[in-house]
VEXDREN-2710 file (C-alpha; in Angstrom, 1 decimal):
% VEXDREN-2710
k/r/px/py/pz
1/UNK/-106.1/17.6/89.2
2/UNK/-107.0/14.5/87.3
3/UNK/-105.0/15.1/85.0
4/UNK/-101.9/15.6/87.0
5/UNK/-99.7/13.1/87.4
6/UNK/-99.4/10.6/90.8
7/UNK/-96.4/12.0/92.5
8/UNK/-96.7/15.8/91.7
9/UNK/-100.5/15.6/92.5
10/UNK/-99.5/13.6/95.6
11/UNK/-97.3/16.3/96.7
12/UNK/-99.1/19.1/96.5
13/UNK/-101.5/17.5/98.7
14/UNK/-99.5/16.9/101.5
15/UNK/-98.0/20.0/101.6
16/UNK/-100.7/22.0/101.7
17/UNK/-102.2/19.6/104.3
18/UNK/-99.6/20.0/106.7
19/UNK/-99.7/23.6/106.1
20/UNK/-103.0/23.3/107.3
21/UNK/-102.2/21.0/110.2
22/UNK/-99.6/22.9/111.0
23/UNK/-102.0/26.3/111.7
24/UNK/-104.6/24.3/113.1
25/UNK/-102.4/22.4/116.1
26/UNK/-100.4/25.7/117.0
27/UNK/-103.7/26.1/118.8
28/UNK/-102.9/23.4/120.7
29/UNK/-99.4/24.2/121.7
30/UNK/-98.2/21.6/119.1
31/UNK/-94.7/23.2/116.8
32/UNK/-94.5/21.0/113.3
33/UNK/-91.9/23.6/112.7
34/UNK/-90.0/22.7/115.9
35/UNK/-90.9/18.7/115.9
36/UNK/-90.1/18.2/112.0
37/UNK/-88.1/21.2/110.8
38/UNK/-84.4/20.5/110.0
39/UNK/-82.6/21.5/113.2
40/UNK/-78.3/21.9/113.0
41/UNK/-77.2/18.6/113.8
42/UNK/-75.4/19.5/116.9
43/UNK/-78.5/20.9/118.3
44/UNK/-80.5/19.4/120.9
45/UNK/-83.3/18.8/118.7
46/UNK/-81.9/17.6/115.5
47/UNK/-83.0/14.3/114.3
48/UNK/-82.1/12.5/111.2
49/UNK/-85.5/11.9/110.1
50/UNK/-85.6/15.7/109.6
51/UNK/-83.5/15.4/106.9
52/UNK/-86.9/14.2/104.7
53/UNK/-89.3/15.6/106.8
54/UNK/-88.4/19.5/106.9
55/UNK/-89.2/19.3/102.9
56/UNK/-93.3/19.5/103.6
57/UNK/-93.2/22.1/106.1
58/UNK/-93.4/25.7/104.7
59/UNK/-92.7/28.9/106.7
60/UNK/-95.7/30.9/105.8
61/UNK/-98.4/30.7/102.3
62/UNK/-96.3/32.8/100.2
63/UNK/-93.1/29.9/100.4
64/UNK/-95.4/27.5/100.3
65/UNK/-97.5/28.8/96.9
66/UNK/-94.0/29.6/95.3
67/UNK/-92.6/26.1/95.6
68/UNK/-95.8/24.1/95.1
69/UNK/-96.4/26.1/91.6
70/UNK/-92.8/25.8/90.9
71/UNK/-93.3/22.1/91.3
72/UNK/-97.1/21.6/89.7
73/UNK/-95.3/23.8/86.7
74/UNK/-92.1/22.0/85.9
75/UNK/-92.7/18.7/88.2
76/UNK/-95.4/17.8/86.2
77/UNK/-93.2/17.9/83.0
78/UNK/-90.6/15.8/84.8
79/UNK/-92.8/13.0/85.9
80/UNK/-94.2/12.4/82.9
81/UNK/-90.5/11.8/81.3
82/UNK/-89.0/9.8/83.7
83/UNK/-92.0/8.6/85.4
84/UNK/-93.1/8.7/89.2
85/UNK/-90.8/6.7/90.7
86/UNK/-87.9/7.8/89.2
87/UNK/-89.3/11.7/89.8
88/UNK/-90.3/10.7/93.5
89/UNK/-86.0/9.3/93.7
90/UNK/-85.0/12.8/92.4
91/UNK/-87.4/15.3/94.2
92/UNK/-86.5/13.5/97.7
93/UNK/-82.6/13.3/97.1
94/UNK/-82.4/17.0/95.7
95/UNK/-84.2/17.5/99.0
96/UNK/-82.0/15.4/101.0
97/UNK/-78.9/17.2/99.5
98/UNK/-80.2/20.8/100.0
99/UNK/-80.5/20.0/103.7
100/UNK/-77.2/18.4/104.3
101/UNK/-75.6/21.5/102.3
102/UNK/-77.4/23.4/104.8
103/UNK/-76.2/21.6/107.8
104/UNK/-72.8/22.2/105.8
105/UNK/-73.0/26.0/106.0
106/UNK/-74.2/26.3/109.5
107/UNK/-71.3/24.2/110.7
108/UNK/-68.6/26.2/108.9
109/UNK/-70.7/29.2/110.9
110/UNK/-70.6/27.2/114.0
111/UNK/-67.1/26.9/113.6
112/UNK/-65.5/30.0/112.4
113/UNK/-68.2/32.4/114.9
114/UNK/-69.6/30.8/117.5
115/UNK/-66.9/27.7/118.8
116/UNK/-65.5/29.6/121.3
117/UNK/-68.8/31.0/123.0
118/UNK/-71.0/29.3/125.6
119/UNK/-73.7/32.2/125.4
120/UNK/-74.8/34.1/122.4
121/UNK/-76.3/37.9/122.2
122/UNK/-79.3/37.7/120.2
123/UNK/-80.5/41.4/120.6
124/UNK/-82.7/43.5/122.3
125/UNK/-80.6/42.8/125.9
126/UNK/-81.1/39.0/125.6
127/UNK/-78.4/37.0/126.0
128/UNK/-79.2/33.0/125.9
129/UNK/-77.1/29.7/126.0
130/UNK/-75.3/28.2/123.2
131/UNK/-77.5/25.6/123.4
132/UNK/-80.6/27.4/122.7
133/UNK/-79.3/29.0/120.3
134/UNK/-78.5/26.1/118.3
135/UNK/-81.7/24.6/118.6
136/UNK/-82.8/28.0/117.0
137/UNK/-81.1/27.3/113.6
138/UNK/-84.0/25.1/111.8
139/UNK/-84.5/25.1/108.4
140/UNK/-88.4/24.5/106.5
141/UNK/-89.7/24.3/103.3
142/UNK/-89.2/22.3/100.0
143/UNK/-87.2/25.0/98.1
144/UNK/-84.1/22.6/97.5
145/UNK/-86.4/20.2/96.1
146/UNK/-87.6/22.4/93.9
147/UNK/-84.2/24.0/92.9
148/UNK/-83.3/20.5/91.9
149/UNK/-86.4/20.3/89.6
150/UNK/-85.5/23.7/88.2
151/UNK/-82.0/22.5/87.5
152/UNK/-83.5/19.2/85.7
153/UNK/-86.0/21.4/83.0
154/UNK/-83.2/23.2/82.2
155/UNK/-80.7/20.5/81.7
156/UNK/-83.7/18.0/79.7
157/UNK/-85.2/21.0/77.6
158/UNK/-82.1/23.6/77.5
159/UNK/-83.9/25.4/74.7
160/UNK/-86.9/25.4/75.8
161/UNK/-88.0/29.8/75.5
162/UNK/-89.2/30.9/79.3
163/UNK/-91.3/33.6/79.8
164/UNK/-90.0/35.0/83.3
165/UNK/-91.6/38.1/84.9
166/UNK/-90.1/41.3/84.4
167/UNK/-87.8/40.5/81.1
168/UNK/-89.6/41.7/78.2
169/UNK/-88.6/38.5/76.2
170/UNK/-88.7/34.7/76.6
171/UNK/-85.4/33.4/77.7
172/UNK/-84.0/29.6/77.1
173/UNK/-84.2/27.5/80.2
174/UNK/-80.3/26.7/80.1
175/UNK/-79.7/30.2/80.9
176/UNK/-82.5/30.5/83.5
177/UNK/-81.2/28.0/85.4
178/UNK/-77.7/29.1/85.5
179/UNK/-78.8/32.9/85.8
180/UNK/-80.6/31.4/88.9
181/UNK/-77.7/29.6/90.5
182/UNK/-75.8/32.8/89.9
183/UNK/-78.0/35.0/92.1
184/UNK/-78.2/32.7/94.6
185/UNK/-74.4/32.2/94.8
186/UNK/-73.9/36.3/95.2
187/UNK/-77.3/36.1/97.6
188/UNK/-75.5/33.5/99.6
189/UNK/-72.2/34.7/100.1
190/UNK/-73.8/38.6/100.4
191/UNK/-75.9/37.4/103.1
192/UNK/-74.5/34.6/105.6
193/UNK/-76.8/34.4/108.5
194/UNK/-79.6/35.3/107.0
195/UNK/-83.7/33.8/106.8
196/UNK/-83.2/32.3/103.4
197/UNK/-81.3/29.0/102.9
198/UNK/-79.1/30.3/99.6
199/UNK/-76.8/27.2/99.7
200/UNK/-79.4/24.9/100.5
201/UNK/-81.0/25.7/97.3
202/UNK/-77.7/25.6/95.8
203/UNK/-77.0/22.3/97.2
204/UNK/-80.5/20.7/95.6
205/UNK/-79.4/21.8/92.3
206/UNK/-75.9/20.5/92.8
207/UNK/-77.3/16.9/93.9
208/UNK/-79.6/16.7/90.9
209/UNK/-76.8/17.8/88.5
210/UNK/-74.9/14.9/90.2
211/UNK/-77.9/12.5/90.0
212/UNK/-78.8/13.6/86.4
213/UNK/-75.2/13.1/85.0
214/UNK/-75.0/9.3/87.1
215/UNK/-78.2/8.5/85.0
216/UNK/-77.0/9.4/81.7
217/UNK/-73.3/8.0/82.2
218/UNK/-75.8/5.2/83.2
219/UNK/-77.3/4.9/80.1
220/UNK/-74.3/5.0/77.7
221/UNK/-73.0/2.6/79.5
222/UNK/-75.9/0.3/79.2
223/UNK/-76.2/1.1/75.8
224/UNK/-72.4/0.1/75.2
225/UNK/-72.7/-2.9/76.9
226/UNK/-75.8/-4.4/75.1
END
């Protein structure tokens, strides 16, 4: 860990620590999920801060390992090329983006499904109000962050040879990223509604692409200029 660099350490930290928290005040009838999660912004519950806060809140230790290797693994890398404040920009606006992609797709579900309801069947014989059901749609974890810094390895070291469990042979990290966005594209549009936020993580990549390409029209400028 002393070896790791500010921002990536930093964040690993306070993920798992509000993991932690978040276990430890259930007992107390305290939701982190419910206070912090990114709820649809016609809900009841939404607040903007959620936006920034939903990224450190993880729906169970298998999301949370995932994402917080993905990001010790490739964050790491990152931050030590552009350095922690410019890493620390990226991470939270890839995170930012993801979540307002998300509130994106819910509204166009919103819209084409559930407009002209006031109640909503939710199964088993339950039938609750619009309302409560809205405040239902919350979206945690840091996965559109970390989509964002998957998109950014790829795009920085493009031939740089993966080794991804189960191919038999290392693959370059341009086509692992885009062999990624693919599945989550066809994951998305096979499964609208479902527990995983496809298009969120779609949406961090597509915010770093957009954030990545600023920076290097950026630079040429600068470069033209001087």
């Amino acid at each position: 860990m002393n070896n790791m660099p500010t921002v990536t350490k930093n964040l690993l930290i306070i993920n798992v620590l509000v993991f932690l928290a978040g276990y430890a005040l259930q007992g107390y009838g305290v939701d982190l999920d419910k206070m912090f999660g990114l709820h649809f912004f016609m809900a009841s519950d939404f607040r903007v801060y959620q936006l920034f806060t939903y990224l450190f809140l993880h729906g169970g230790f298998t999301h949370l390992f995932f994402n917080m290797f993905a990001v010790w693994m490739f964050g790491r890398i990152l931050e030590h090329v552009w350095g922690p404040k410019r890493f620390l920009f990226y991470y939270l606006v890839c995170g930012v983006g993801a979540g307002l992609c998300q509130e994106l797709v819910q509204f166009i579900d919103y819209t084409v499904e559930l407009a002209p309801y006031a109640r909503v069947d939710v199964g088993g014989g339950f039938v609750i109000s619009m309302g409560e059901y809205l405040n239902m749609m919350n979206t945690v974890g840091a996965s559109g962050a970390v989509y964002g810094i998957l998109l950014a390895f790829g795009m920085l070291f493009p031939n740089e040879q993966m080794f991804i469990f189960p191919l038999p042979m290392p693959i370059k990290a341009k086509y692992f990223v885009i062999g990624y966005a693919a599945i989550e594209l066809l994951q998305g549009l096979a499964n609208r509604g479902g527990q995983i936020a496809h298009f969120a993580h779609l949406g961090g990549m597509l915010f770093g692409f957009l954030l990545i390409m600023y920076w290097r029209n950026k630079k040429r400028n600068e470069q033209y200029y001087y």
